[in-house]
LUMLUMDREN-2810 file (N, C-alpha, C; in Angstrom, 1 decimal):
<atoms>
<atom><aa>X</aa><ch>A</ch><at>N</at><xx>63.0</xx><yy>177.8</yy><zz>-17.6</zz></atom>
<atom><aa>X</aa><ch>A</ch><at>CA</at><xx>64.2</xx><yy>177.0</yy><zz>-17.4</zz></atom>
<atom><aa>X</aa><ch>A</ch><at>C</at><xx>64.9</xx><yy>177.5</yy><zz>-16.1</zz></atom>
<atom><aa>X</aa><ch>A</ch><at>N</at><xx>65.3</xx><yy>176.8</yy><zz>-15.4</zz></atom>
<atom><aa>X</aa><ch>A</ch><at>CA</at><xx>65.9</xx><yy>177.0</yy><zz>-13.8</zz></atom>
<atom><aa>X</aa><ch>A</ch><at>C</at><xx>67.5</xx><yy>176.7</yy><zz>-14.6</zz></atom>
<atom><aa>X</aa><ch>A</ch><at>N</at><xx>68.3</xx><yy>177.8</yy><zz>-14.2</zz></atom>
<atom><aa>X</aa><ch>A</ch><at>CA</at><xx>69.6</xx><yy>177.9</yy><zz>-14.6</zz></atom>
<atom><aa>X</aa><ch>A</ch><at>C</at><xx>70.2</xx><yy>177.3</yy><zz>-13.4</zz></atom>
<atom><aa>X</aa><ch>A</ch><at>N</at><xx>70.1</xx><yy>177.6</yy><zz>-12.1</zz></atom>
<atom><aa>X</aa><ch>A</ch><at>CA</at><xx>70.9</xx><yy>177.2</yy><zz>-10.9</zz></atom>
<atom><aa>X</aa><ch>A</ch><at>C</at><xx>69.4</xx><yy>177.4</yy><zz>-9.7</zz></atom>
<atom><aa>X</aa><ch>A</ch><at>N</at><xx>69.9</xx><yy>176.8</yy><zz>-8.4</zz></atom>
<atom><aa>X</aa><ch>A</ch><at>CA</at><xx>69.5</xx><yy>176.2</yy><zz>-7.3</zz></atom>
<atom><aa>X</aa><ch>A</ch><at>C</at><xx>70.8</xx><yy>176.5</yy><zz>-6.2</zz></atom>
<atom><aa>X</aa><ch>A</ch><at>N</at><xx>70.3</xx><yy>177.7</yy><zz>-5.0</zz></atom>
<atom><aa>X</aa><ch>A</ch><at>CA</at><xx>70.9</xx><yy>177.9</yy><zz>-4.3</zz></atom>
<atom><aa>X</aa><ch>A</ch><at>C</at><xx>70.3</xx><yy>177.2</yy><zz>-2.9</zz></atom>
<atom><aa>X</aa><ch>A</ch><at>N</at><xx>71.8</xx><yy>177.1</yy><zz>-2.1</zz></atom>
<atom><aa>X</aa><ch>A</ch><at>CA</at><xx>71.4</xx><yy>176.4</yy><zz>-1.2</zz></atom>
<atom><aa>X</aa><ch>A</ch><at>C</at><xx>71.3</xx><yy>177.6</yy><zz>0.0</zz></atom>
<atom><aa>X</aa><ch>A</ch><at>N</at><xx>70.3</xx><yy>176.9</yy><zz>1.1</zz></atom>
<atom><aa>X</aa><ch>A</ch><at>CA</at><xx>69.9</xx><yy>177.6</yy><zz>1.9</zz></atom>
<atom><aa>X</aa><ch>A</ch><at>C</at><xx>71.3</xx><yy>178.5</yy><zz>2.8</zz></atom>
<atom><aa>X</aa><ch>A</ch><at>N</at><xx>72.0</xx><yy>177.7</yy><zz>2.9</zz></atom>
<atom><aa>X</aa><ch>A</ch><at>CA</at><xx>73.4</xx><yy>178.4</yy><zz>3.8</zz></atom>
<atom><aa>X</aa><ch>A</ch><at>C</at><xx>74.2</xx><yy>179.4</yy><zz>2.9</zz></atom>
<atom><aa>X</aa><ch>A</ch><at>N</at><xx>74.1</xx><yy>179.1</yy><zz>2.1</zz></atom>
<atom><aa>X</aa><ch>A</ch><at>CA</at><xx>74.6</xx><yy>180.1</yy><zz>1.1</zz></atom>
<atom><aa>X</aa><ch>A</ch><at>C</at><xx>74.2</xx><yy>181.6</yy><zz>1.4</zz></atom>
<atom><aa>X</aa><ch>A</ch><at>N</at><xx>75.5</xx><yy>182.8</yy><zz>1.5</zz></atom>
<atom><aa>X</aa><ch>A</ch><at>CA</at><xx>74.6</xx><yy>184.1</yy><zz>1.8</zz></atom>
<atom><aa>X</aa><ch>A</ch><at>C</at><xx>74.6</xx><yy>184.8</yy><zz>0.2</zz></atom>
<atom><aa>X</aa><ch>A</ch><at>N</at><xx>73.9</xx><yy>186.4</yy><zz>1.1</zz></atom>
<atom><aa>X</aa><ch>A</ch><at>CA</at><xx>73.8</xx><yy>187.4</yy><zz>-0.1</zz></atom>
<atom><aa>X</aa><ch>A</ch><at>C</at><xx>75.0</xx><yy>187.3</yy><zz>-1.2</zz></atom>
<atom><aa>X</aa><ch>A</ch><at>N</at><xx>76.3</xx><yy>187.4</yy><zz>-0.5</zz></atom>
<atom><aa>X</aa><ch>A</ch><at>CA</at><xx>77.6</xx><yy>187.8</yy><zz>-1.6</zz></atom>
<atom><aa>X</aa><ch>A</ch><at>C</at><xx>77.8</xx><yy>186.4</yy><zz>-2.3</zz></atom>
<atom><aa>X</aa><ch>A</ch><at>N</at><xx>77.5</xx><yy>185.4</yy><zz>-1.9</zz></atom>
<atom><aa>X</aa><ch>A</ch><at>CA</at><xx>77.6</xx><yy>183.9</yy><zz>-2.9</zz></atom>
<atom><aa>X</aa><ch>A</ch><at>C</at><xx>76.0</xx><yy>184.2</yy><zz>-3.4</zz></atom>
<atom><aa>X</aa><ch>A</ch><at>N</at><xx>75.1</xx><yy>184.6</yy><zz>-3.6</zz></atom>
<atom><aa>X</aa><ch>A</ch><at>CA</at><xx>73.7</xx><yy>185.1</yy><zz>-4.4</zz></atom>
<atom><aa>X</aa><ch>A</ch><at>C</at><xx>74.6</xx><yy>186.1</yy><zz>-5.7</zz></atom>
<atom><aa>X</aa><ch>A</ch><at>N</at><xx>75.1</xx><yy>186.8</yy><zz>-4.9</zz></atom>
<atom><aa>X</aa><ch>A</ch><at>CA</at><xx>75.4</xx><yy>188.2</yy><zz>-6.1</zz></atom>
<atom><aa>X</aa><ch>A</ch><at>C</at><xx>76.6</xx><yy>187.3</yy><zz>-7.1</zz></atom>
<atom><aa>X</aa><ch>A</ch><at>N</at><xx>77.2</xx><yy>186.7</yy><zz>-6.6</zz></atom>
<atom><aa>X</aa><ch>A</ch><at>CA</at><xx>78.4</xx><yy>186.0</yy><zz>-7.5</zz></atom>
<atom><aa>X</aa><ch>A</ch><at>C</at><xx>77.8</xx><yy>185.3</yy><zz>-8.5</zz></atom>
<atom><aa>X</aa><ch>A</ch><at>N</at><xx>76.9</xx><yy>184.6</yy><zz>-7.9</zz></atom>
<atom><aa>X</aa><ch>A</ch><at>CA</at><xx>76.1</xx><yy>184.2</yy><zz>-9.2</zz></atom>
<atom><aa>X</aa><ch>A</ch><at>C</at><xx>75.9</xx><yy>184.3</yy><zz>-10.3</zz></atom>
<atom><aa>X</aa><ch>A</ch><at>N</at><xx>75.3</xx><yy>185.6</yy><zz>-10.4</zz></atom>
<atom><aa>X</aa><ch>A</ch><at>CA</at><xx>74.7</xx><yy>186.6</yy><zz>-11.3</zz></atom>
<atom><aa>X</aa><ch>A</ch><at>C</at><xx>75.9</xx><yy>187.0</yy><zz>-12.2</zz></atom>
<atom><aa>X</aa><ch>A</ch><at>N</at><xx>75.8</xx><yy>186.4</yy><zz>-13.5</zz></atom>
<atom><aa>X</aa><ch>A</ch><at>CA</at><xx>76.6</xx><yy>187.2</yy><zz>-14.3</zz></atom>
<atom><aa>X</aa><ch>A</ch><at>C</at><xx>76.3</xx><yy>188.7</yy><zz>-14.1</zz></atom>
<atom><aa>X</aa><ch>A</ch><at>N</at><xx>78.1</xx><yy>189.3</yy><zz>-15.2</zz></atom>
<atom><aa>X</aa><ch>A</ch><at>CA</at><xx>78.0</xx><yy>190.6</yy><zz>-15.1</zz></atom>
<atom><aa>X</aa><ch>A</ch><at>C</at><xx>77.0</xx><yy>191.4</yy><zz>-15.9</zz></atom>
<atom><aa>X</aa><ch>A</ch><at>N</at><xx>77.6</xx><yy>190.7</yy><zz>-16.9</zz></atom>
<atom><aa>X</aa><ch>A</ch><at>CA</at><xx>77.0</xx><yy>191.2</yy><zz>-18.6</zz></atom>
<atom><aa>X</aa><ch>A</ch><at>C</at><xx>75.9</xx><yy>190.7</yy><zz>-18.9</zz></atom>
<atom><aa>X</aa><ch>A</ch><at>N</at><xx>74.7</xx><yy>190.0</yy><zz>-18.3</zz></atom>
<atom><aa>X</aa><ch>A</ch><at>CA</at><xx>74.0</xx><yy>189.4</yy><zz>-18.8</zz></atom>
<atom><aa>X</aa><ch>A</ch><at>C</at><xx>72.6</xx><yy>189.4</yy><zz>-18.3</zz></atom>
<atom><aa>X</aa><ch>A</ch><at>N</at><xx>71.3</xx><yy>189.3</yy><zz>-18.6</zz></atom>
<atom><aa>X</aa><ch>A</ch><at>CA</at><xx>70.1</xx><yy>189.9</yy><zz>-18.2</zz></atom>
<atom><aa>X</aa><ch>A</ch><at>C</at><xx>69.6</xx><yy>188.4</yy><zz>-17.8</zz></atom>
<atom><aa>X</aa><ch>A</ch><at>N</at><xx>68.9</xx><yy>188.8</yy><zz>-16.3</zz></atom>
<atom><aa>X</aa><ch>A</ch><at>CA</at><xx>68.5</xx><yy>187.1</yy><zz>-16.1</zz></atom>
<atom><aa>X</aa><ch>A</ch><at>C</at><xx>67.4</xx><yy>187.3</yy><zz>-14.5</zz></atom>
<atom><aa>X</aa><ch>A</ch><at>N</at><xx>66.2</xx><yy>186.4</yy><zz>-14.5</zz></atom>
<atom><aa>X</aa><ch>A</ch><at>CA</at><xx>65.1</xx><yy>186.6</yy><zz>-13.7</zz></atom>
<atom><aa>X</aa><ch>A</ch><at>C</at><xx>65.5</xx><yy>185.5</yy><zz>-12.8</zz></atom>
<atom><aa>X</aa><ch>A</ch><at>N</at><xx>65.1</xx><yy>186.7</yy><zz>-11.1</zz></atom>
<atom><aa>X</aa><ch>A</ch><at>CA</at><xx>66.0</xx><yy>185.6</yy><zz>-10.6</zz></atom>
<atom><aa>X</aa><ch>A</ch><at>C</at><xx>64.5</xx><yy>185.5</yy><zz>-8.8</zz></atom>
<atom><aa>X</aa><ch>A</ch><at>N</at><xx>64.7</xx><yy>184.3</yy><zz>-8.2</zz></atom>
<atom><aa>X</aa><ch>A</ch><at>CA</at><xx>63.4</xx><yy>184.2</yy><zz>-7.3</zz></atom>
<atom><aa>X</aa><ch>A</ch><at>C</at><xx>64.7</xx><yy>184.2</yy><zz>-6.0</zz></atom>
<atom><aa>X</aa><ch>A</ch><at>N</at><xx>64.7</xx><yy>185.2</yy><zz>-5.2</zz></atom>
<atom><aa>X</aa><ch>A</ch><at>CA</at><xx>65.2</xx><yy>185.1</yy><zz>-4.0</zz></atom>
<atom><aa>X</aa><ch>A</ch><at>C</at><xx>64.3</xx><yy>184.9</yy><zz>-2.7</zz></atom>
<atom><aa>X</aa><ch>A</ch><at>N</at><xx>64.7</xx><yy>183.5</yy><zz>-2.3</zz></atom>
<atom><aa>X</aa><ch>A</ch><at>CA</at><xx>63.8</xx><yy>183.6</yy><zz>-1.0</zz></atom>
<atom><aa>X</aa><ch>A</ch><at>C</at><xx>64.9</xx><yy>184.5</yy><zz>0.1</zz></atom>
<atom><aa>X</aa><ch>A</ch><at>N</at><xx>64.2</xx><yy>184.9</yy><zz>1.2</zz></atom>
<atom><aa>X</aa><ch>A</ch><at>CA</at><xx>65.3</xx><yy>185.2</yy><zz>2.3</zz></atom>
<atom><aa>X</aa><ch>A</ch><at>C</at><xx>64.9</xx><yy>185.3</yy><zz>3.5</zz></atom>
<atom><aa>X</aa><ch>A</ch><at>N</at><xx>65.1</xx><yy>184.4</yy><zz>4.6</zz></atom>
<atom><aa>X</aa><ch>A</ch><at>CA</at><xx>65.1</xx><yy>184.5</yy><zz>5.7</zz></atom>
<atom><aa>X</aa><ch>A</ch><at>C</at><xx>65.9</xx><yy>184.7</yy><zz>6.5</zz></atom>
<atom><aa>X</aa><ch>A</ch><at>N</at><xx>65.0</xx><yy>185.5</yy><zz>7.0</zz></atom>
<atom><aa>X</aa><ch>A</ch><at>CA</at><xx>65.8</xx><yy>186.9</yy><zz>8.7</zz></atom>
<atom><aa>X</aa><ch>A</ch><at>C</at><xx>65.3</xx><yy>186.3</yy><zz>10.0</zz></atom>
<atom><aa>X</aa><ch>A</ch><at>N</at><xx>66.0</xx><yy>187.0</yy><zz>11.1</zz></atom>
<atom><aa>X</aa><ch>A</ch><at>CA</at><xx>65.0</xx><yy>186.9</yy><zz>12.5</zz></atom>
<atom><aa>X</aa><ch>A</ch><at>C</at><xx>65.0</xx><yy>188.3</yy><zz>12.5</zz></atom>
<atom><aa>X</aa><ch>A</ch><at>N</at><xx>63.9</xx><yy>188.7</yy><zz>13.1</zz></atom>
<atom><aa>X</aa><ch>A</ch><at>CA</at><xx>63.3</xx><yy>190.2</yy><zz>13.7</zz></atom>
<atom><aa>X</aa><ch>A</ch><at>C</at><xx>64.2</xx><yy>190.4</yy><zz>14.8</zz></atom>
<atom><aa>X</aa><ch>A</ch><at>N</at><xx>64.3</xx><yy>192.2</yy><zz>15.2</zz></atom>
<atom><aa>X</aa><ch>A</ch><at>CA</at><xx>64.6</xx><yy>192.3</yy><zz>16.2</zz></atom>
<atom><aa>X</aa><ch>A</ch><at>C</at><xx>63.8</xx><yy>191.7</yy><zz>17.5</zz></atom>
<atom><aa>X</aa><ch>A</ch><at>N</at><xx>62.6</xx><yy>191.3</yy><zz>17.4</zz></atom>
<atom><aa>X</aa><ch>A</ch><at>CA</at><xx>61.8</xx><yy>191.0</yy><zz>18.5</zz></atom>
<atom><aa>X</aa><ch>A</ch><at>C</at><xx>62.1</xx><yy>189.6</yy><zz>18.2</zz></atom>
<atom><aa>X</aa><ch>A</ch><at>N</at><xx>62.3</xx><yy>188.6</yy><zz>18.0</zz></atom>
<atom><aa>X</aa><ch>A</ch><at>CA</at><xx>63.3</xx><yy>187.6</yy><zz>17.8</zz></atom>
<atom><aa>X</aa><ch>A</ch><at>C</at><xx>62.2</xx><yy>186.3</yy><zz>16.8</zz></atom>
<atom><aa>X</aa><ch>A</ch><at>N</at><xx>61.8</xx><yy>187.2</yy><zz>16.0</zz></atom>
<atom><aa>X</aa><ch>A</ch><at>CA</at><xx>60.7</xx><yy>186.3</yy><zz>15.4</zz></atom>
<atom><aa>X</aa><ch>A</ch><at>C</at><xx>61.4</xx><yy>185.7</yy><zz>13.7</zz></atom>
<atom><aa>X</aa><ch>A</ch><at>N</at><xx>61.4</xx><yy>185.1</yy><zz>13.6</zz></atom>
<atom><aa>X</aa><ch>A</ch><at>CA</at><xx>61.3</xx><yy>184.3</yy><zz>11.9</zz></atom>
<atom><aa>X</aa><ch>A</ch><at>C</at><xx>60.7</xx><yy>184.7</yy><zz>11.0</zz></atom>
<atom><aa>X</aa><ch>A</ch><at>N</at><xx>61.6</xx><yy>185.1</yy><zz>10.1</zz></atom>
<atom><aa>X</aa><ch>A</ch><at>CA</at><xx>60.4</xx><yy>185.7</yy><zz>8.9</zz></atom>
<atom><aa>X</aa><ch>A</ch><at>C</at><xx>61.0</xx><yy>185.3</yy><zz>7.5</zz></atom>
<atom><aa>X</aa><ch>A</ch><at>N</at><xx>60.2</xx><yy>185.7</yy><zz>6.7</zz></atom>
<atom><aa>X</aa><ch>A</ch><at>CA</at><xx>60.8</xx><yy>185.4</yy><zz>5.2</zz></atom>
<atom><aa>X</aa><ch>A</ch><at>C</at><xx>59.9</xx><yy>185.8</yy><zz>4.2</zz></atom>
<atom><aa>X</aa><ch>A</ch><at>N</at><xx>61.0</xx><yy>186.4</yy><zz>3.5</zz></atom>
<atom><aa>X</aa><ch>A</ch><at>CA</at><xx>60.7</xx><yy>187.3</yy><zz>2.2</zz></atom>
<atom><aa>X</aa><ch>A</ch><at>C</at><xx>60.8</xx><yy>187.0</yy><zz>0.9</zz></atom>
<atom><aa>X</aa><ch>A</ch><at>N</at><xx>60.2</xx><yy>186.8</yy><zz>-0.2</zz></atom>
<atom><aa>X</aa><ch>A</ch><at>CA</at><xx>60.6</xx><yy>186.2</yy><zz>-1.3</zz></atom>
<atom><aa>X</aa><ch>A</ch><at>C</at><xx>60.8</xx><yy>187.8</yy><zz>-2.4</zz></atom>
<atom><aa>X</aa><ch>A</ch><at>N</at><xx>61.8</xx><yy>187.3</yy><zz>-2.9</zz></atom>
<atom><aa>X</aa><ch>A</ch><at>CA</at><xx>62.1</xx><yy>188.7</yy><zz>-4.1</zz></atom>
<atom><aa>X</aa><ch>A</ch><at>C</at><xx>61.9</xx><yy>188.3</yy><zz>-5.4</zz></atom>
<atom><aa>X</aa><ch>A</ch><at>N</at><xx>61.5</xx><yy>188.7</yy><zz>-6.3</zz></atom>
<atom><aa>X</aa><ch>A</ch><at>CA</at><xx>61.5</xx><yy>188.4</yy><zz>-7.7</zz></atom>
<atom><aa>X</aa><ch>A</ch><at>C</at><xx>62.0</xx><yy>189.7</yy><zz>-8.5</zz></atom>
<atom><aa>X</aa><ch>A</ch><at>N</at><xx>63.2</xx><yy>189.2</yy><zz>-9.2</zz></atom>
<atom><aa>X</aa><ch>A</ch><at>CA</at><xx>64.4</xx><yy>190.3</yy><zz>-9.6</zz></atom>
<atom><aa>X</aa><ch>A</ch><at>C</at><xx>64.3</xx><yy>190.6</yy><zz>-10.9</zz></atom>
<atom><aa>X</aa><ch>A</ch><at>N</at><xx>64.2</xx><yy>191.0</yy><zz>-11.8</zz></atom>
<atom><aa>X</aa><ch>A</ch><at>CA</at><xx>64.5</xx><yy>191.0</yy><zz>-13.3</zz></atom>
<atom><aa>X</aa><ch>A</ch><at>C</at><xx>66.2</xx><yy>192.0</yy><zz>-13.3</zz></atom>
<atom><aa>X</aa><ch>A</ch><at>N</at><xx>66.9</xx><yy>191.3</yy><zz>-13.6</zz></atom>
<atom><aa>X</aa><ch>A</ch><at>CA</at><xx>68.5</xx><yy>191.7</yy><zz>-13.3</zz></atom>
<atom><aa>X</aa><ch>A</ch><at>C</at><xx>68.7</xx><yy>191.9</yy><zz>-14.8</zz></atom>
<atom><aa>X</aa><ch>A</ch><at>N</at><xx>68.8</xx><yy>193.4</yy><zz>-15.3</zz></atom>
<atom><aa>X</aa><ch>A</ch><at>CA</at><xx>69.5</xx><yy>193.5</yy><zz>-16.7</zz></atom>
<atom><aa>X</aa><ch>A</ch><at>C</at><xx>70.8</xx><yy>194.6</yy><zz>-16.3</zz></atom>
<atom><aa>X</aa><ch>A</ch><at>N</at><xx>71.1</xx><yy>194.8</yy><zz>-17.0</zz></atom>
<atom><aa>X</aa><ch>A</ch><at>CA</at><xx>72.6</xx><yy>195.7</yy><zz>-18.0</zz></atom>
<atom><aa>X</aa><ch>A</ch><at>C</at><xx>72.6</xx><yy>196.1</yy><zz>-18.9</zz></atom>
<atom><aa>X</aa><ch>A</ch><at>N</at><xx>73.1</xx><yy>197.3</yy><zz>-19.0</zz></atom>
<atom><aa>X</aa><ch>A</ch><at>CA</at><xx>72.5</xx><yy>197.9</yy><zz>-20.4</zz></atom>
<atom><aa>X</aa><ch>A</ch><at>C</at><xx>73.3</xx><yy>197.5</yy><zz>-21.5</zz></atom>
<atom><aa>X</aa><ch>A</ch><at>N</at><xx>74.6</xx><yy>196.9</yy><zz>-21.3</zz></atom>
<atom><aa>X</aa><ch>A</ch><at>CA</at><xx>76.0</xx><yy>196.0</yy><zz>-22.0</zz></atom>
<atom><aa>X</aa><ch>A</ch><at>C</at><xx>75.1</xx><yy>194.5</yy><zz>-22.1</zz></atom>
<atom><aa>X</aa><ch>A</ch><at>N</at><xx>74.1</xx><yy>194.3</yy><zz>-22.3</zz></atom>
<atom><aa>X</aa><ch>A</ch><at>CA</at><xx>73.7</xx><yy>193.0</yy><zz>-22.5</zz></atom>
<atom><aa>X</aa><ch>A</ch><at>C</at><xx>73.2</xx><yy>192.9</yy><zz>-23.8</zz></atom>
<atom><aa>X</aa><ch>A</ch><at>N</at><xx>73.6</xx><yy>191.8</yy><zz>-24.8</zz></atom>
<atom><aa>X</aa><ch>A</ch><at>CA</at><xx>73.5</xx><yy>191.5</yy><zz>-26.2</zz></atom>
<atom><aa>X</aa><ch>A</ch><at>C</at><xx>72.0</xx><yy>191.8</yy><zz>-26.4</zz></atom>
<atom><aa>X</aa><ch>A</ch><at>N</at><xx>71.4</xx><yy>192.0</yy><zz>-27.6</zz></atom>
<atom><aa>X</aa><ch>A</ch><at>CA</at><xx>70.1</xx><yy>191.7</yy><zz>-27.4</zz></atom>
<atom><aa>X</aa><ch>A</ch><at>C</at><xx>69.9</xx><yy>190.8</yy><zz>-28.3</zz></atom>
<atom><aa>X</aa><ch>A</ch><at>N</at><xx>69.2</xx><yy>189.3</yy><zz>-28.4</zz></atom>
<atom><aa>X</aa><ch>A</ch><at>CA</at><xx>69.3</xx><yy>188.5</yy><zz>-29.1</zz></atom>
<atom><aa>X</aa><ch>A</ch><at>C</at><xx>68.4</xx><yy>188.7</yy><zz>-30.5</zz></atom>
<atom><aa>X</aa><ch>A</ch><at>N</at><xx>68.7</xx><yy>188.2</yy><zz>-32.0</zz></atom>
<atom><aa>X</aa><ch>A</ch><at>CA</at><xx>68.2</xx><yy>188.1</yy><zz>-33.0</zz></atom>
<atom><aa>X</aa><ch>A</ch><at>C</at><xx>66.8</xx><yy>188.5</yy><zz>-32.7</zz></atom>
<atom><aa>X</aa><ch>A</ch><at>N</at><xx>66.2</xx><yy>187.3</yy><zz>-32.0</zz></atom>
<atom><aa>X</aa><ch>A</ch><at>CA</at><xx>64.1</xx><yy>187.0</yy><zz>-32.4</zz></atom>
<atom><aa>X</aa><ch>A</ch><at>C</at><xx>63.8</xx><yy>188.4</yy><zz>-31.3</zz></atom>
<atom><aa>X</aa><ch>A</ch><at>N</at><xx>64.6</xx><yy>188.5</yy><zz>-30.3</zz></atom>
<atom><aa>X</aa><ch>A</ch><at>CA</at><xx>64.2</xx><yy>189.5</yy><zz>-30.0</zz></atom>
<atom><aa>X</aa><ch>A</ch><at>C</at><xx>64.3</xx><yy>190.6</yy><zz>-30.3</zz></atom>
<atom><aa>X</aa><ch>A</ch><at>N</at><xx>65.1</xx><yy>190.9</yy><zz>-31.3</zz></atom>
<atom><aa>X</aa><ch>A</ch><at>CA</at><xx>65.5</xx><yy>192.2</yy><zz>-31.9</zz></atom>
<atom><aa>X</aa><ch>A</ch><at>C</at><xx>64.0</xx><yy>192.3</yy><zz>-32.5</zz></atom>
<atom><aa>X</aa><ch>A</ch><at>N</at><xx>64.2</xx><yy>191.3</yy><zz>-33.2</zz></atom>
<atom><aa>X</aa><ch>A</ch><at>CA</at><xx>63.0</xx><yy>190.8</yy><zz>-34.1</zz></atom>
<atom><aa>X</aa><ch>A</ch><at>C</at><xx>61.9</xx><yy>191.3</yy><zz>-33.8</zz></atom>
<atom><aa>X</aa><ch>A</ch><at>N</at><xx>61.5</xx><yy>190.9</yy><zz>-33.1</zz></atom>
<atom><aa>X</aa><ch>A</ch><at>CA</at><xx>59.7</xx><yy>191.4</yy><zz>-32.5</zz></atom>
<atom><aa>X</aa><ch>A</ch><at>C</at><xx>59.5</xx><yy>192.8</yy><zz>-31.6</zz></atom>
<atom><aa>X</aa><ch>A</ch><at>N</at><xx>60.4</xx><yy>193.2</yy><zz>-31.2</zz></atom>
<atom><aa>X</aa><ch>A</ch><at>CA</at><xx>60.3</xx><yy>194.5</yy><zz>-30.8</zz></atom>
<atom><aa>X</aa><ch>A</ch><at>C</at><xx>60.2</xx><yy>195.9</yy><zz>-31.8</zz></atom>
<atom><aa>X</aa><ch>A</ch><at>N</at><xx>60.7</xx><yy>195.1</yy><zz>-33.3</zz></atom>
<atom><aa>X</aa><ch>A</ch><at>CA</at><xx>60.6</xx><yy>196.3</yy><zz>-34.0</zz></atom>
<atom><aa>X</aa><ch>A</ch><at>C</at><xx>59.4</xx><yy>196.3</yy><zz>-35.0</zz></atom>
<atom><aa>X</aa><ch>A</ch><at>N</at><xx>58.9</xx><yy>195.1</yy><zz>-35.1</zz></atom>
<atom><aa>X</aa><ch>A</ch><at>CA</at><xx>57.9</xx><yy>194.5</yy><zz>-36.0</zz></atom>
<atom><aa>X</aa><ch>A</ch><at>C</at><xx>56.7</xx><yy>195.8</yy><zz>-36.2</zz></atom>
<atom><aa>X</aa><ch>A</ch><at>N</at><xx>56.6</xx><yy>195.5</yy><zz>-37.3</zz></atom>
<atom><aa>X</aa><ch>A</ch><at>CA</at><xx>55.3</xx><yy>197.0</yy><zz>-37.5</zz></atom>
<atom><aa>X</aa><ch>A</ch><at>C</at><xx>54.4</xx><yy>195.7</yy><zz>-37.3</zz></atom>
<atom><aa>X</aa><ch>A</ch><at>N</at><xx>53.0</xx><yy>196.6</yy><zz>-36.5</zz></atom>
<atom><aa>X</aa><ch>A</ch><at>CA</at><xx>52.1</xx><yy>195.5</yy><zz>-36.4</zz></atom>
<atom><aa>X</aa><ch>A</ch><at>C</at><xx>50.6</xx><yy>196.3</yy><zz>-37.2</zz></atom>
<atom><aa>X</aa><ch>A</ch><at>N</at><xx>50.2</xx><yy>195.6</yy><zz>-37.6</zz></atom>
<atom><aa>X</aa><ch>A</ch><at>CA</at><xx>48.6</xx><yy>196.4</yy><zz>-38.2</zz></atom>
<atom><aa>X</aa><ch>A</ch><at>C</at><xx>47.6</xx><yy>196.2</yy><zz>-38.3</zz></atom>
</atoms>
């Protein structure tokens, strides 16, 4: 599920505002730079953003403790 869609003019500190504080969430940054040699480039980031203050929900409490056999 896509929670939000950022726009390209948008910078890093409107990216970080985004991001809840308290809360764990996978996030796809693309980012495009110029080089010092004056070239175009772009980098894609894939984030897993947690907090150790983040709830951990029921199903997943759930299956992490499950004896398995």
């Amino acid at each position: 599920m896509v929670e939000k869609l950022g726009d390209p003019s948008q910078s890093c500190e409107d990216f970080d505002a985004s991001i809840p504080a308290d809360e764990c969430r996978y996030v796809v940054y693309d980012y495009d730079f110029v080089t010092e040699e004056n070239c175009q480039k772009s980098r894609i980031f894939f984030i897993a953003w947690g907090v150790r203050s983040a709830f951990i929900a029921a199903p997943d409490l759930g299956n992490s403790s499950r004896n398995r056999k």
